[in-house]
C-alpha positions in Angstrom: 124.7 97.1 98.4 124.1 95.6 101.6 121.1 92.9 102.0 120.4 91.8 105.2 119.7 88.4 106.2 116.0 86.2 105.7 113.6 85.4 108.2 114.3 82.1 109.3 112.0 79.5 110.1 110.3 80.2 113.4 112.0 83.6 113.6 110.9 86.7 115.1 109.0 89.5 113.4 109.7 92.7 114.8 106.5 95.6 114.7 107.6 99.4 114.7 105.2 102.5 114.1 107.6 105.4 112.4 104.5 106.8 110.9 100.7 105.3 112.1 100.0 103.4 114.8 97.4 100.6 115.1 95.4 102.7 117.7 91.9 102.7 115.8 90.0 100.9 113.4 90.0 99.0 111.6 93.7 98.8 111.7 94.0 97.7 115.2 91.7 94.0 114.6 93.6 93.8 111.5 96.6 94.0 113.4 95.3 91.7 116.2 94.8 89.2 113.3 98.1 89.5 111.3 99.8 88.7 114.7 97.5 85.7 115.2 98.0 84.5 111.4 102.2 84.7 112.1 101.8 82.8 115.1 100.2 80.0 113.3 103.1 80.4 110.4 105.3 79.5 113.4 107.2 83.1 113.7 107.2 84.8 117.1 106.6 88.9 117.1 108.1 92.1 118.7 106.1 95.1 119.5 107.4 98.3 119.8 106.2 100.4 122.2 104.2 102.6 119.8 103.0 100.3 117.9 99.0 100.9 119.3 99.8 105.0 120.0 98.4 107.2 118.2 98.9 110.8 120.1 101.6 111.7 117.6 100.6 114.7 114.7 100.2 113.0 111.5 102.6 109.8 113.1 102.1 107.5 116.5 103.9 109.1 118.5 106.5 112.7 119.1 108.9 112.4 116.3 111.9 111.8 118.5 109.9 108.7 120.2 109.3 107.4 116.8 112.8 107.8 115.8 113.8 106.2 119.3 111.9 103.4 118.6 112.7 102.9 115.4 116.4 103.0 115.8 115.9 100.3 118.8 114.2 98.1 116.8 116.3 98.5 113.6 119.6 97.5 115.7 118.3 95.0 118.0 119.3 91.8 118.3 115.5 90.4 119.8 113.9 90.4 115.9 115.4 89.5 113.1 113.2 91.6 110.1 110.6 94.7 110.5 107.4 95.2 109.4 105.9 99.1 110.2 102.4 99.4 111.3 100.6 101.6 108.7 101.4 104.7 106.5 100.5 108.5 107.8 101.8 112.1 106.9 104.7 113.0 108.7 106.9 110.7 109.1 109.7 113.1 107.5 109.6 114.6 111.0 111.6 111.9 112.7 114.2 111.7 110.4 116.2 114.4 112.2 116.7 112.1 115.2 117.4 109.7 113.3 120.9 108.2 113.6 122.0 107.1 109.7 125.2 106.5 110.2 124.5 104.1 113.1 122.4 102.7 110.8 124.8 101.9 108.1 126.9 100.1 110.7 124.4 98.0 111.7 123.9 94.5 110.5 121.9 95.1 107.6 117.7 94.3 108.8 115.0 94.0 106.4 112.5 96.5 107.1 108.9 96.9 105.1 106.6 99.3 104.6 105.4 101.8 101.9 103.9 104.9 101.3 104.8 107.2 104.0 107.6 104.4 105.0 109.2 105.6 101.9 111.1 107.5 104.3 112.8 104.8 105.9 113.2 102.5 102.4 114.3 105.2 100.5 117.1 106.1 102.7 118.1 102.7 103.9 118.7 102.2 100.1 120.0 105.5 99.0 121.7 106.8 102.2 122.8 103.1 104.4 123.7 101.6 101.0 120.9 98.8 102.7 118.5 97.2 100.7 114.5 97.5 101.9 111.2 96.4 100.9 108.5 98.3 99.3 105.9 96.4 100.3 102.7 96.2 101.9 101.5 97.1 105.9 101.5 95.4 109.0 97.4 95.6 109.0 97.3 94.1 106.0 98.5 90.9 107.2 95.4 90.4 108.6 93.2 90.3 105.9 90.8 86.7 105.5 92.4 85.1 102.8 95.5 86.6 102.2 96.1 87.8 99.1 98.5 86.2 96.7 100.4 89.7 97.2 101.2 89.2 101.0 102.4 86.1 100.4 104.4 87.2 97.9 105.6 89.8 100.4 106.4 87.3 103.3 108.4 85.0 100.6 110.8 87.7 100.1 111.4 88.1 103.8 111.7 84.8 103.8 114.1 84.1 101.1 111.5 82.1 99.4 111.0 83.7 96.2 113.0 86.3 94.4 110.5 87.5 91.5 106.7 89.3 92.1 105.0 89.2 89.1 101.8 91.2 88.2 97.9 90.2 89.8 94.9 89.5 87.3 92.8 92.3 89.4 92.9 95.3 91.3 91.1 97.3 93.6 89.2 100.2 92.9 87.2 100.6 95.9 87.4 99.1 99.2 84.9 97.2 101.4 87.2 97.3 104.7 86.0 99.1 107.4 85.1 99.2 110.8 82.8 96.7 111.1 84.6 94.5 108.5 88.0 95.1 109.7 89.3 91.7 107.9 88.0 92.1 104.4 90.4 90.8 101.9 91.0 93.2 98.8 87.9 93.9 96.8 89.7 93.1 93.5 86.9 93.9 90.7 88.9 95.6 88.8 91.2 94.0 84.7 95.0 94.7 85.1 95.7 96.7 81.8 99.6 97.6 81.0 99.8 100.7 79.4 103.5 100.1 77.9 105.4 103.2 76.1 109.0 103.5 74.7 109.5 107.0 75.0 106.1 108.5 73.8 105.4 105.9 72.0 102.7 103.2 72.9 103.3 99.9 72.5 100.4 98.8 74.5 96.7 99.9 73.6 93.9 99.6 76.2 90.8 97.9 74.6 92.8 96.3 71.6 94.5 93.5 72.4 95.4 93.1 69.1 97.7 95.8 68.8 99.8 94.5 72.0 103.4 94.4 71.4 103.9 90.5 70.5 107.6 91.1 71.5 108.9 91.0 74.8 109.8 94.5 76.6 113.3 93.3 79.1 115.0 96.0 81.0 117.6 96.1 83.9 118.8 97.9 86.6 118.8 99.0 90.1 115.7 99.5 91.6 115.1 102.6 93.2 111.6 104.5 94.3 108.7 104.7 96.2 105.7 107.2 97.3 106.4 110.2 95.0 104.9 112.3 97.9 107.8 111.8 100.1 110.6 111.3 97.6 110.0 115.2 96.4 109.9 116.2 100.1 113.0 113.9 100.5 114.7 116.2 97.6 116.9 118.8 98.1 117.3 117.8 101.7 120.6 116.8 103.8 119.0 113.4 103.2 118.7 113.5 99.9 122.0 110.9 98.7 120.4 110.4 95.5 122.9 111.7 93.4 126.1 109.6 95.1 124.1 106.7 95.2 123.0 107.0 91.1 126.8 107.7 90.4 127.9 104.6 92.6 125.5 102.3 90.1 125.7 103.9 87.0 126.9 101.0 85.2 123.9 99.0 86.7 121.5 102.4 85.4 118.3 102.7 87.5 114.8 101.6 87.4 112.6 104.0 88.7 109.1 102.4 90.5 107.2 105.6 91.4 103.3 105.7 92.5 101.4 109.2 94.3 98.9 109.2 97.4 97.5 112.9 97.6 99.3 113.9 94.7 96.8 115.6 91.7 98.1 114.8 88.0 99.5 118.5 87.8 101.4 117.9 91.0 102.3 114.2 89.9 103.4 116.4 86.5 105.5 118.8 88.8 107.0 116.0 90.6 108.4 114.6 87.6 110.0 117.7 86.6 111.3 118.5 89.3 113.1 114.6 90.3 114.0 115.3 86.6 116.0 119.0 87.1 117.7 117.1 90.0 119.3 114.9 87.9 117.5 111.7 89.6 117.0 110.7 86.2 120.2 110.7 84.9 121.1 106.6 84.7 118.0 105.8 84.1 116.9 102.7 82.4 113.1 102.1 82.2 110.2 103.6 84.5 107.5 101.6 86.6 104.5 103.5 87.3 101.8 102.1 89.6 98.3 103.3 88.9 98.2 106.4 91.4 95.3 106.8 93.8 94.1 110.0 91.6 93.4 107.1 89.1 91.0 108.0 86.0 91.4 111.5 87.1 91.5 114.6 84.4 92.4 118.4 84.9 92.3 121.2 82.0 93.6 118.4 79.5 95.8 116.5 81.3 95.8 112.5 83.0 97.9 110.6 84.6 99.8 109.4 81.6 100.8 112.6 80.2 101.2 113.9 83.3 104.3 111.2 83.7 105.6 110.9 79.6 106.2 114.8 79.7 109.5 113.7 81.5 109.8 110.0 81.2 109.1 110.0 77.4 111.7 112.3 76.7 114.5 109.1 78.1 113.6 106.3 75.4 113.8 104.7 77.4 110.6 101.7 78.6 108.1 103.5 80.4 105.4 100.8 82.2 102.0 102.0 83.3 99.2 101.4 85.7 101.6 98.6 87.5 100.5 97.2 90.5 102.5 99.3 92.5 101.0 101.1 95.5 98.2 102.6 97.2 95.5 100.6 94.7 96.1 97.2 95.8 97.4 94.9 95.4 100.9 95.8 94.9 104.3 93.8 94.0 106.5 93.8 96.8 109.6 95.2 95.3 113.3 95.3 96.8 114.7 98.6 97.1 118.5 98.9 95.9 118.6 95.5 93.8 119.4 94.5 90.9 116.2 94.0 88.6 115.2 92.3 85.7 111.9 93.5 84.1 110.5 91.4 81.5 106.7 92.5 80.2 105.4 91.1 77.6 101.1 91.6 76.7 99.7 92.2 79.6 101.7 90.8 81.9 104.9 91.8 83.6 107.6 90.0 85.8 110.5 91.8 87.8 113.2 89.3 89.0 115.5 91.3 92.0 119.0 89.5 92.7 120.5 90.2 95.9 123.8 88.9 95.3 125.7 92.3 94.6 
């Protein structure tokens, strides 16, 4: 596994749109003010040209200018790490002109984004043998205060910390919009672990006292992302999911998965279907961030059973409503390395080495 270098004390942050621009708001003042807030952390920035666009279908731009841009930025010598500018729906589409074996060449570049950016960390992982960051947006940057999640975020850019560990609260429903484009995360909402070994619960919401007093520690190669793209992803000529699970096999794979659109019968299909791929083979534990369908029920079925149909069937730790995802905040993860999960209650801490 490659890892690329850190960002270095007044270093340059590079900005790329593979998927949504900053055209509109209230992503475009949140933008304005992430730039302003790395200028006063010292770091200079690097805008790619489609990095306010927003004429593409779903995306910035055409998919060959996104690809074009992002294959620039990624090999360029003028930043030294990349942040995208937002999430969208189509970013698949570029990966065509993409150039992945250029890419695996290259001097190894950390590049951050998530949801539909899964597509880029995904394959810098599985197909560039690169390790990325699942972590949050360009926009979010911007937010007054930070949250303790972006900083979290900019220290493993940085080189300054190696471990996210889980927030107190999340977000249920947000207050940012157009008018308040720099609202910080509306965090109302208790952190509850739902912890399983197999199908069988070791953590009960609403009584504490049944909480597993021992700690839950698992290891292994990080590996995941927006469950929306990795199932288009699968099956594809991009797909290296299998060569990549076989290369780290003795490692075994953690698997961090969270869903955007996805209902729990198509979060349930999902699973099967990563599963009948054989994606699951090496696994050794399961992190599932609470999906944006979250609370949702349909003819009998949640989002729990909806994952422990296929997960519980591995006995292998299953950990749920992490803060993973598109219900911030979410641990910035590193995609490819070696992991160390350690939960124990309600808390949970993932420790990544980027050594080997």
């Amino acid at each position: 596994m490659r890892y690329p270098e850190k960002l270095p004390s007044g270093g340059t942050i590079g900005f790329v749109a593979p998927s949504f621009g900053c055209n509109i708001e209230p992503y475009r003042s949140a933008f304005e003010n992430a730039k302003r807030k790395f200028a006063e952390l010292g770091y200079e920035v690097d805008l790619g040209p489609n990095c306010y666009e927003g004429k593409g279908i779903g995306i910035s731009n055409t998919p060959e200018e996104c690809a074009r841009e992002l294959m620039e930025y990624y090999q360029s010598s003028e930043n030294d790490v990349l942040i995208s500018c937002g999430g969208g729906e189509l970013m698949c589409e570029i990966l065509e002109y993409m150039d992945f074996e250029a890419l695996k060449k290259a001097p190894p570049k950390w590049y951050m984004g998530y949801s539909d950016n899964t597509n880029m960390t995904y394959l810098l992982a599985t197909y560039c043998d690169t390790a990325s960051i699942y972590g949050p947006n360009a926009p979010a940057f911007g937010m007054e205060p930070w949250h303790a999640s972006l900083k979290d975020a900019l220290g493993l850019l940085t080189g300054n910390t190696d471990t996210a560990r889980g927030y107190d609260k999340w977000e249920r429903e947000s207050v940012k919009s157009e008018e308040n484009p720099l609202a910080p995360y509306n965090v109302t909402e208790e952190r509850v672990l739902r912890c399983f070994l197999g199908e069988q619960p070791l953590v009960w919401e609403g009584q504490p006292e049944k909480k597993c007093d021992s700690e839950i520690r698992f290891s292994g190669r990080l590996l995941g992302g927006c469950m929306d793209c990795l199932v288009n992803l699968l099956g594809t000529r991009f797909d290296k999911t299998a060569e990549f699970i076989e290369k780290y096999k003795e490692d075994g794979i953690i698997w961090f998965l969270e869903a955007c659109d996805l209902n729990v019968f198509a979060i349930r299909r999902a699973m099967w279907q990563m599963e009948q791929a054989g994606w699951f083979r090496y696994v050794k534990g399961f992190l599932i961030g609470r999906p944006l369908c979250f609370g949702q029920e349909m003819m009998g079925l949640d989002a729990y059973n909806a994952v422990l149909k296929v997960a519980g069937n591995k006995n292998v730790p299953v950990i749920m409503d992490v803060d993973l995802g598109h219900l911030p905040p979410m641990m910035p993860l590193i995609v490819g390395s070696r992991a160390q999960v350690t939960v124990r209650g309600n808390d949970i801490a993932i420790s990544m080495d980027t050594s080997k």
